[in-house]
TORMAR-383977 format. One record per atom (N, C-alpha, C, O): residue number from 0; residue in one letter; atom name; x, y, z. Coordinates in steps of 0.02 Angstrom, whole numbers, plus 50000, padded with zeros to 5 digits. Each point is the difference from the previous one (the first is absolute). Example, Ala and Ser with C-alpha at 12.3 -4.5 7.8 and 13.67 -1.06 7.14 Angstrom:
+-----+---+----+-------+-------+-------+
!   k ! r !  a !    px !    py !    pz !
+-----+---+----+-------+-------+-------+
!   0 ! A !  N ! 50660 ! 49716 ! 50390 !
!   0 ! A ! CA ! 49955 ! 50059 ! 50000 !
!   0 ! A !  C ! 50045 ! 50060 ! 50000 !
!   0 ! A !  O ! 50052 ! 49999 ! 50033 !
!   1 ! S !  N ! 49930 ! 50054 ! 49931 !
!   1 ! S ! CA ! 50042 ! 50059 ! 50003 !
!   1 ! S !  C ! 49961 ! 50055 ! 50037 !
!   1 ! S !  O ! 50025 ! 50055 ! 50008 !
+-----+---+----+-------+-------+-------+
END
This chain:
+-----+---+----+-------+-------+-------+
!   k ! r !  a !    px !    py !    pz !
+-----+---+----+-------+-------+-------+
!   0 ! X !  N ! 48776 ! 51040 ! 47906 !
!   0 ! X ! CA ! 50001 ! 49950 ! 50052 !
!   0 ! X !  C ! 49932 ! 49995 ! 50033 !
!   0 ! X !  O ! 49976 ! 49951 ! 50029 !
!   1 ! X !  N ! 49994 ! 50115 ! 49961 !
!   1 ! X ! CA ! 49923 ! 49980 ! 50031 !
!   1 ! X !  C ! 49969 ! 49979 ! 49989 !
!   1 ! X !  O ! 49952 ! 49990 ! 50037 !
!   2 ! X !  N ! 50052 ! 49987 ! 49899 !
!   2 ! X ! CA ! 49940 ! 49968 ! 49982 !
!   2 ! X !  C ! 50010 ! 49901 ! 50010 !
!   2 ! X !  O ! 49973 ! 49955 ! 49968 !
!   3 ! X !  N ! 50060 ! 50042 ! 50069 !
!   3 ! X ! CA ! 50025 ! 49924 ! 50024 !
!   3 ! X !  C ! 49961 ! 50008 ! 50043 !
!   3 ! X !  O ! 49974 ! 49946 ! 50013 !
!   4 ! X !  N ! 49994 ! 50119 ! 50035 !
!   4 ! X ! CA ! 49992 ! 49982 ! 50074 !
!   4 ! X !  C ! 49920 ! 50060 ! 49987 !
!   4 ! X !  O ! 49988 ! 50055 ! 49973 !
!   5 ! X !  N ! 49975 ! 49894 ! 50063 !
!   5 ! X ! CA ! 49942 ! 50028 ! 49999 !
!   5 ! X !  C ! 49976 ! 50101 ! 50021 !
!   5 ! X !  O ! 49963 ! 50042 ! 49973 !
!   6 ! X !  N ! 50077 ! 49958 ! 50079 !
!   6 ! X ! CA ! 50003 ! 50057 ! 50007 !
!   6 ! X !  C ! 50082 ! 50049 ! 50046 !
!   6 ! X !  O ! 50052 ! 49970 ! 50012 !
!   7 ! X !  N ! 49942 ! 50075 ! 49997 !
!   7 ! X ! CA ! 50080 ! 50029 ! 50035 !
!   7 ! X !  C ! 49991 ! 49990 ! 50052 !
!   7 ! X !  O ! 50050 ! 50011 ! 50034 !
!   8 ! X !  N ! 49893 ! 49965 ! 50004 !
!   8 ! X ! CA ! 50010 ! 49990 ! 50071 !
!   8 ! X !  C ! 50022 ! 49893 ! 49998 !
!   8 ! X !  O ! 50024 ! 49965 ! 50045 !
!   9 ! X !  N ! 49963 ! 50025 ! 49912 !
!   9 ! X ! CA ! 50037 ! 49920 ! 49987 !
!   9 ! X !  C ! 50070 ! 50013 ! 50009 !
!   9 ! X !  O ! 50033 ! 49971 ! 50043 !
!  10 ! X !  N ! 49995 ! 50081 ! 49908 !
!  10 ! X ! CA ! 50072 ! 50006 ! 49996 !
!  10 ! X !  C ! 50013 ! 50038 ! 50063 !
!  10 ! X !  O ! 50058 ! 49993 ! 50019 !
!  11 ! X !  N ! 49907 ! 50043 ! 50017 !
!  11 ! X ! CA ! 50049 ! 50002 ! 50071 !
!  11 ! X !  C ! 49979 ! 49964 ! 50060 !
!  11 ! X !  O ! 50013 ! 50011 ! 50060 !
!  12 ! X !  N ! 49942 ! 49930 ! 49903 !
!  12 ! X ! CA ! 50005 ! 49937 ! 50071 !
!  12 ! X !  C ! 50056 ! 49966 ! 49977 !
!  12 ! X !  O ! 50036 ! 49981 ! 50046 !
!  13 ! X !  N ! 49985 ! 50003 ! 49891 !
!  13 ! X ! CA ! 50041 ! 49965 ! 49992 !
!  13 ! X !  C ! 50060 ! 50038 ! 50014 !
!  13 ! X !  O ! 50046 ! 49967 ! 50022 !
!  14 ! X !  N ! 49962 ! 50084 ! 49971 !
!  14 ! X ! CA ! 50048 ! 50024 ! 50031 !
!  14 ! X !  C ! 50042 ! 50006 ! 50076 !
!  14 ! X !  O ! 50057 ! 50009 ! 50020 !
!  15 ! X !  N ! 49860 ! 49978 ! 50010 !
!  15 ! X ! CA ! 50016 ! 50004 ! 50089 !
!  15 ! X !  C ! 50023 ! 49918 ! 49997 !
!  15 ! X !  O ! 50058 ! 49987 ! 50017 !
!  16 ! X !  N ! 49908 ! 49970 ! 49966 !
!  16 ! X ! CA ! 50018 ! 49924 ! 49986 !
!  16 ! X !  C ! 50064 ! 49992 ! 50011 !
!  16 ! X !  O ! 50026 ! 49971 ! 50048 !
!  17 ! X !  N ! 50006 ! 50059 ! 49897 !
!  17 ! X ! CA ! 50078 ! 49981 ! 49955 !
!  17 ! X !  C ! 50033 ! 50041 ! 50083 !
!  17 ! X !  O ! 50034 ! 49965 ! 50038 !
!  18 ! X !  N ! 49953 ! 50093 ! 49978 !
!  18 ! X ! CA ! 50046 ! 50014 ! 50051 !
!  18 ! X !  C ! 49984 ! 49978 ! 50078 !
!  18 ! X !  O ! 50037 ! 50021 ! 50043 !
!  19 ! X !  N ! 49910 ! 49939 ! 49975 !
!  19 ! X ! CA ! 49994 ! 49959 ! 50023 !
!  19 ! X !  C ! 50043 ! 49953 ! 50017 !
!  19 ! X !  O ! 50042 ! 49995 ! 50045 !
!  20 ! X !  N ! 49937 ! 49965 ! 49904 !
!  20 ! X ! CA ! 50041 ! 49944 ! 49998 !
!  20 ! X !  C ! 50083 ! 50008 ! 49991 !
!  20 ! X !  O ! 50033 ! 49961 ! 50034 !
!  21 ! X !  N ! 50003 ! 50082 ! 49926 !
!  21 ! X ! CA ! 50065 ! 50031 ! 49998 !
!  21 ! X !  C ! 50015 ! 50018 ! 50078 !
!  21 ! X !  O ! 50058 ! 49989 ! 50018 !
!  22 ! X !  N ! 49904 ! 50033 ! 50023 !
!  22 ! X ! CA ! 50021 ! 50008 ! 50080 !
!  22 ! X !  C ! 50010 ! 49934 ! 50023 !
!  22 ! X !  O ! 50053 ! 49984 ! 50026 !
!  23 ! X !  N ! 49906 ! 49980 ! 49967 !
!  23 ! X ! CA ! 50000 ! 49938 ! 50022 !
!  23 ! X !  C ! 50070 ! 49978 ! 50001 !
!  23 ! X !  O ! 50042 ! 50000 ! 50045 !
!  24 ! X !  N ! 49960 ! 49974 ! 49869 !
!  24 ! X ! CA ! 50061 ! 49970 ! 50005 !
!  24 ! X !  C ! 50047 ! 50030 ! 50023 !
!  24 ! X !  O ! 50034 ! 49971 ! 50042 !
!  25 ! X !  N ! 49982 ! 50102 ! 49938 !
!  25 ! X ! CA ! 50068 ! 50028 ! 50054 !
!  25 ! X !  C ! 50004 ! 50006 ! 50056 !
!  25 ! X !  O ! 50045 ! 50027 ! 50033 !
!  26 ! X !  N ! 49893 ! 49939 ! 49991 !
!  26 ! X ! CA ! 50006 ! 49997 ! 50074 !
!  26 ! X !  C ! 50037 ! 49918 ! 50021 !
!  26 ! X !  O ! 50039 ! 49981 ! 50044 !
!  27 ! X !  N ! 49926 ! 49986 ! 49902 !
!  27 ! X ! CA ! 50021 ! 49928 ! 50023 !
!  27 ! X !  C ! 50082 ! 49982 ! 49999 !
!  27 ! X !  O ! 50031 ! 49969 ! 50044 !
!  28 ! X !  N ! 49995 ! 50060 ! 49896 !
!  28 ! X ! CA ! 50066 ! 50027 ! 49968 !
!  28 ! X !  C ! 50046 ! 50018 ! 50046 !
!  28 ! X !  O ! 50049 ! 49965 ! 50012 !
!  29 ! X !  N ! 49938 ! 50102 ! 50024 !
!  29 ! X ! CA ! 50046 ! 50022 ! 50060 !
!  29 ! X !  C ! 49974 ! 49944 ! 50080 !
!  29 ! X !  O ! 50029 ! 50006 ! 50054 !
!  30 ! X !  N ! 49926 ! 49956 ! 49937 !
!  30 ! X ! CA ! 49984 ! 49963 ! 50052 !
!  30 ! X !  C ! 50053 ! 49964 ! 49981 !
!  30 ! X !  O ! 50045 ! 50004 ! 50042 !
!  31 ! X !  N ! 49971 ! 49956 ! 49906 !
!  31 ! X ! CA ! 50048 ! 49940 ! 50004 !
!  31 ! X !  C ! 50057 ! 50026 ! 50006 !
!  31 ! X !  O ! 50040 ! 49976 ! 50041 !
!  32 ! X !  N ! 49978 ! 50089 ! 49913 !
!  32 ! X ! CA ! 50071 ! 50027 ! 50000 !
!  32 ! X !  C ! 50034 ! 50003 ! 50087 !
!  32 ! X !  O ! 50055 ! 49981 ! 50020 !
!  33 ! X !  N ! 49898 ! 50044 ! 50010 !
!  33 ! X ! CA ! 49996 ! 50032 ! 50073 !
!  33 ! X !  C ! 50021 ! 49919 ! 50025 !
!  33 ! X !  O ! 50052 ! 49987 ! 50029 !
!  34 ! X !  N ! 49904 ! 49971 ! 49954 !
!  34 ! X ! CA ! 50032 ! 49931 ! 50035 !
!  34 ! X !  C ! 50072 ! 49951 ! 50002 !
!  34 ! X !  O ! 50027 ! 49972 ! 50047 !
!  35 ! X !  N ! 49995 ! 50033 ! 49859 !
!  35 ! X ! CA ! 50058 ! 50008 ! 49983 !
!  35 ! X !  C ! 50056 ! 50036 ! 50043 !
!  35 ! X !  O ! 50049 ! 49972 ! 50026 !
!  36 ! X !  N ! 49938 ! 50082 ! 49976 !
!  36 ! X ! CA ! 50045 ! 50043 ! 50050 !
!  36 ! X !  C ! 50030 ! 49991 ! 50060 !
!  36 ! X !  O ! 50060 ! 50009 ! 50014 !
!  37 ! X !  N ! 49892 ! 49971 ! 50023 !
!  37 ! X ! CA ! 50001 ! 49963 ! 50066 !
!  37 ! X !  C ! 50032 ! 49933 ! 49994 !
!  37 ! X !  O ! 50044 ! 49990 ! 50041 !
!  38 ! X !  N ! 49944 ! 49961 ! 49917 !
!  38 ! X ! CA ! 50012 ! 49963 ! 49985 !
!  38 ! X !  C ! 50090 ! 50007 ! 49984 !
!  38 ! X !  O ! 50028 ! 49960 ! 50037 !
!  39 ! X !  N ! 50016 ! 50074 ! 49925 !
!  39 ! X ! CA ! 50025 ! 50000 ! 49985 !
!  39 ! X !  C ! 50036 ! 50058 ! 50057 !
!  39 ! X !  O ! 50062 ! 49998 ! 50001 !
!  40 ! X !  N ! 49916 ! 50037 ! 50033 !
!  40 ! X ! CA ! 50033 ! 50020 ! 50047 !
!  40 ! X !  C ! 50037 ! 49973 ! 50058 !
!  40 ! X !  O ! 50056 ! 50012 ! 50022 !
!  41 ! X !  N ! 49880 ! 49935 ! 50002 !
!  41 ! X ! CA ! 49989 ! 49927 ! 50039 !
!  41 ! X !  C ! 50089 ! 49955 ! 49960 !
!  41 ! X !  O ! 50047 ! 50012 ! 50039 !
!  42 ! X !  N ! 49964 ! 49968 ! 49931 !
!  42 ! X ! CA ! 50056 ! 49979 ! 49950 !
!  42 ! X !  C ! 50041 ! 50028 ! 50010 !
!  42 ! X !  O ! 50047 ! 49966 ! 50021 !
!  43 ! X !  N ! 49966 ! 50107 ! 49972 !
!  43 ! X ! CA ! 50070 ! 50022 ! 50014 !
!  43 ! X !  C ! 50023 ! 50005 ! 50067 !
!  43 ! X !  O ! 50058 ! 49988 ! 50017 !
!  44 ! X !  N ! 49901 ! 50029 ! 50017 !
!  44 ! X ! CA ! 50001 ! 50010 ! 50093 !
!  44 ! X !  C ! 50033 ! 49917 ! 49980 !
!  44 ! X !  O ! 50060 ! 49990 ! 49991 !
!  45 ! X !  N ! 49895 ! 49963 ! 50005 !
!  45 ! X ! CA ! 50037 ! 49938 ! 50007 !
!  45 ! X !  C ! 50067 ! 49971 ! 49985 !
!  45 ! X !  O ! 50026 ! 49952 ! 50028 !
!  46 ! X !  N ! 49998 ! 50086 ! 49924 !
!  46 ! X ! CA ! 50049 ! 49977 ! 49981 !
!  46 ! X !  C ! 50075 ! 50052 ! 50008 !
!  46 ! X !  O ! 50053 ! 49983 ! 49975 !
!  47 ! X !  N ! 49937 ! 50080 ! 50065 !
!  47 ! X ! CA ! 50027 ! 50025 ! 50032 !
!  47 ! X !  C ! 50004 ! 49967 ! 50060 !
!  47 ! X !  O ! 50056 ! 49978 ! 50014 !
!  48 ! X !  N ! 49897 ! 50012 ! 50027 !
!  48 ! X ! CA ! 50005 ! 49958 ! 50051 !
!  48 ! X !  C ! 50042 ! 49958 ! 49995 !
!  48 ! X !  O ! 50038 ! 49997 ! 50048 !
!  49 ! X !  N ! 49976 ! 49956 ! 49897 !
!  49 ! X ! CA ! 50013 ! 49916 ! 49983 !
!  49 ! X !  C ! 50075 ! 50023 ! 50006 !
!  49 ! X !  O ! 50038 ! 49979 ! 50043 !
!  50 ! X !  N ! 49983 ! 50080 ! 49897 !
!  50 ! X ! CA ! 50047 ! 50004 ! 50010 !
!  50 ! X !  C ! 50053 ! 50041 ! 50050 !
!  50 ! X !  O ! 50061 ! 50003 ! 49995 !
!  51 ! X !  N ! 49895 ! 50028 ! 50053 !
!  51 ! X ! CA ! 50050 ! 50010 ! 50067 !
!  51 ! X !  C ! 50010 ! 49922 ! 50048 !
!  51 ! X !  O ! 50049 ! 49976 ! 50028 !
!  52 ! X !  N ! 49898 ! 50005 ! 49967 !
!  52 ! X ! CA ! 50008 ! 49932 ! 50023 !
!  52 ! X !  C ! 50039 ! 49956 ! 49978 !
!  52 ! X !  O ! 50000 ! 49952 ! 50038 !
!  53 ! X !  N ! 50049 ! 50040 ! 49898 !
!  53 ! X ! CA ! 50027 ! 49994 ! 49979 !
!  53 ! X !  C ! 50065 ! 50008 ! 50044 !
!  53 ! X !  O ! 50028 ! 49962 ! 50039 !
!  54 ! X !  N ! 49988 ! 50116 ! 49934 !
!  54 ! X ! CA ! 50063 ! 50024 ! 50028 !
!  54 ! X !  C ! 50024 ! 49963 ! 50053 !
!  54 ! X !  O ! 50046 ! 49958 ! 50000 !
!  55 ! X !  N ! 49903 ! 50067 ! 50066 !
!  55 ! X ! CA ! 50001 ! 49975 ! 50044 !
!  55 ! X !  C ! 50027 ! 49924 ! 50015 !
!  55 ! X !  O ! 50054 ! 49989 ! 50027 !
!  56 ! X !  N ! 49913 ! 49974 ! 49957 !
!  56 ! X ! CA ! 50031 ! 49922 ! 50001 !
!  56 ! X !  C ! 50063 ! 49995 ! 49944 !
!  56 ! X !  O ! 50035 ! 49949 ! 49998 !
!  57 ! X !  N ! 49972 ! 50085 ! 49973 !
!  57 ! X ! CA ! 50087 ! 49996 ! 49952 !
!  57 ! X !  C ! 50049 ! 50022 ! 50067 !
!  57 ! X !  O ! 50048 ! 49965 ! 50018 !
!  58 ! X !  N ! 49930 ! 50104 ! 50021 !
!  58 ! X ! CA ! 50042 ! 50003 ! 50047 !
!  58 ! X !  C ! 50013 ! 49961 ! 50044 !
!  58 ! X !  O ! 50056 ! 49981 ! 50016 !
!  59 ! X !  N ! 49888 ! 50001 ! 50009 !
!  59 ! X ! CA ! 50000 ! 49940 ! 50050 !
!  59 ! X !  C ! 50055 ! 49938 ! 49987 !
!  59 ! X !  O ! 50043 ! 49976 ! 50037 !
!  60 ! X !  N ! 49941 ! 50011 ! 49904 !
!  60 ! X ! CA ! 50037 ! 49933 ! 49980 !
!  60 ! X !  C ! 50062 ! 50032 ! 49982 !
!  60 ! X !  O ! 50026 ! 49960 ! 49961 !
!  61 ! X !  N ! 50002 ! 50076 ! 50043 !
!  61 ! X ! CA ! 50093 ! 50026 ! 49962 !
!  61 ! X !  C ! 49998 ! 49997 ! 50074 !
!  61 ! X !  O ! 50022 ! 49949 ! 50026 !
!  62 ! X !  N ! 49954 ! 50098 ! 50010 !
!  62 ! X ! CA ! 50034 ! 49965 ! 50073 !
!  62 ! X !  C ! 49978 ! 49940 ! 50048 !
!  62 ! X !  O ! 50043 ! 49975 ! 50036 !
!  63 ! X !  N ! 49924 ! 50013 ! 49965 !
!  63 ! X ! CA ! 50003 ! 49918 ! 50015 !
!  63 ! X !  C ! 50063 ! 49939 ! 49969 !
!  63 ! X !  O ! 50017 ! 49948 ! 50029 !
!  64 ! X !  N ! 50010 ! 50078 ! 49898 !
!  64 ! X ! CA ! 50044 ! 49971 ! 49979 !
!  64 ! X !  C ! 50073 ! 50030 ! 49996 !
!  64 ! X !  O ! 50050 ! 49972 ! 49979 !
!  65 ! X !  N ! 49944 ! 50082 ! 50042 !
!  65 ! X ! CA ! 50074 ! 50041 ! 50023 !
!  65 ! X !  C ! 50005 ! 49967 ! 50086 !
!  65 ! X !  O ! 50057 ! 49986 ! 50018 !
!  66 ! X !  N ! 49902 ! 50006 ! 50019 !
!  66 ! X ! CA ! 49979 ! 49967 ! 50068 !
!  66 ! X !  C ! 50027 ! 49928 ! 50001 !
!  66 ! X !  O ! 50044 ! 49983 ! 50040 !
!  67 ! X !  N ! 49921 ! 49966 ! 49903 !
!  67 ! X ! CA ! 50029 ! 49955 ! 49994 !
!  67 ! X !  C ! 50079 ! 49969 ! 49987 !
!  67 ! X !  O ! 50027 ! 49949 ! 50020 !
!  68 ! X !  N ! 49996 ! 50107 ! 49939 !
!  68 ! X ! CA ! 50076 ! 50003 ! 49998 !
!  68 ! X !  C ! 50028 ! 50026 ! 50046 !
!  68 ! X !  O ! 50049 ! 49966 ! 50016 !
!  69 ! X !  N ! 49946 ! 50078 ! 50015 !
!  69 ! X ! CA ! 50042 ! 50013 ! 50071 !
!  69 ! X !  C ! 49986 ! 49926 ! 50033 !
!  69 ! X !  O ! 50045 ! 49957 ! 50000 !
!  70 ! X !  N ! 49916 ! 50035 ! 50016 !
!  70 ! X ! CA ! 49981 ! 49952 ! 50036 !
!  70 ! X !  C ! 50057 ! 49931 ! 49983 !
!  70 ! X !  O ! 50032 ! 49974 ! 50045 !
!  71 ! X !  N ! 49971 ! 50005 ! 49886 !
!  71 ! X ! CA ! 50024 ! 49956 ! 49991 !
!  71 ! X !  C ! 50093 ! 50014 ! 49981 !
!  71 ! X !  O ! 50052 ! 49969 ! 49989 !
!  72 ! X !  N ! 49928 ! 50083 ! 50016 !
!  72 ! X ! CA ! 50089 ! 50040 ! 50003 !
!  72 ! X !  C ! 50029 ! 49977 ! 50077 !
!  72 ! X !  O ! 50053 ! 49969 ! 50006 !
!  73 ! X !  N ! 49904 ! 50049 ! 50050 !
!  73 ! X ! CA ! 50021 ! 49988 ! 50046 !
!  73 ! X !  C ! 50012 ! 49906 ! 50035 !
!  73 ! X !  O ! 50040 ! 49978 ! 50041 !
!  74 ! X !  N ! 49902 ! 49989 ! 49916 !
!  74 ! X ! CA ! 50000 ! 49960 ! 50034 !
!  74 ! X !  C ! 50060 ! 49934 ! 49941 !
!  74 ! X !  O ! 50005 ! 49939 ! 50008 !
!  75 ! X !  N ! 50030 ! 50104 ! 49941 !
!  75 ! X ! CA ! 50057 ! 49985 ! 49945 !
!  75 ! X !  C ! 49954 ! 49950 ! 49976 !
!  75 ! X !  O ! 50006 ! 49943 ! 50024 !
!  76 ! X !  N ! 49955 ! 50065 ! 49938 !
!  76 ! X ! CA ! 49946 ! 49929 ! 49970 !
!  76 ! X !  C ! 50031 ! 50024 ! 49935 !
!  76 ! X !  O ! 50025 ! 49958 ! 49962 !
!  77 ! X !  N ! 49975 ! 50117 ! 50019 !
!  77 ! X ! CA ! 49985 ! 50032 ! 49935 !
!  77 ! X !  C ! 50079 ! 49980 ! 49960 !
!  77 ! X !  O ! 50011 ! 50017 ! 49942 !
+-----+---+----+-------+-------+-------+
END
């Protein structure tokens, strides 16, 4: 292989090069992953949220409409 490269100190610049740049990208890599995350953390909080909020107004409305029938029980509409 050495004789591709002028001398062994070629092959361990290219060496610092290659792991160089290999930091790089795994840096850029866990940068996005890291953003994803959040991202997708951001999403579930939301949709836990959504769905207690949910609940909530299902209850609301069974009694508002158990309310409405008394109501109209009493007033003999029903």
């Amino acid at each position: 292989m050495l004789e591709f490269f002028a001398s062994k100190q070629d092959l361990k610049d290219l060496k610092i090069d290659l792991e160089d740049k290999m930091t790089k990208h795994r840096d850029d890599i866990l940068t996005v992953l890291d953003k994803q995350t959040a991202i997708l953390r951001r999403l579930d909080e939301e949709r836990i949220f959504g769905s207690v909020r949910v609940d909530k107004l299902e209850k609301r409305t069974d009694k508002v409409e158990k309310d409405v029938k008394e109501i109209k029980i009493k007033l003999a509409i029903a």
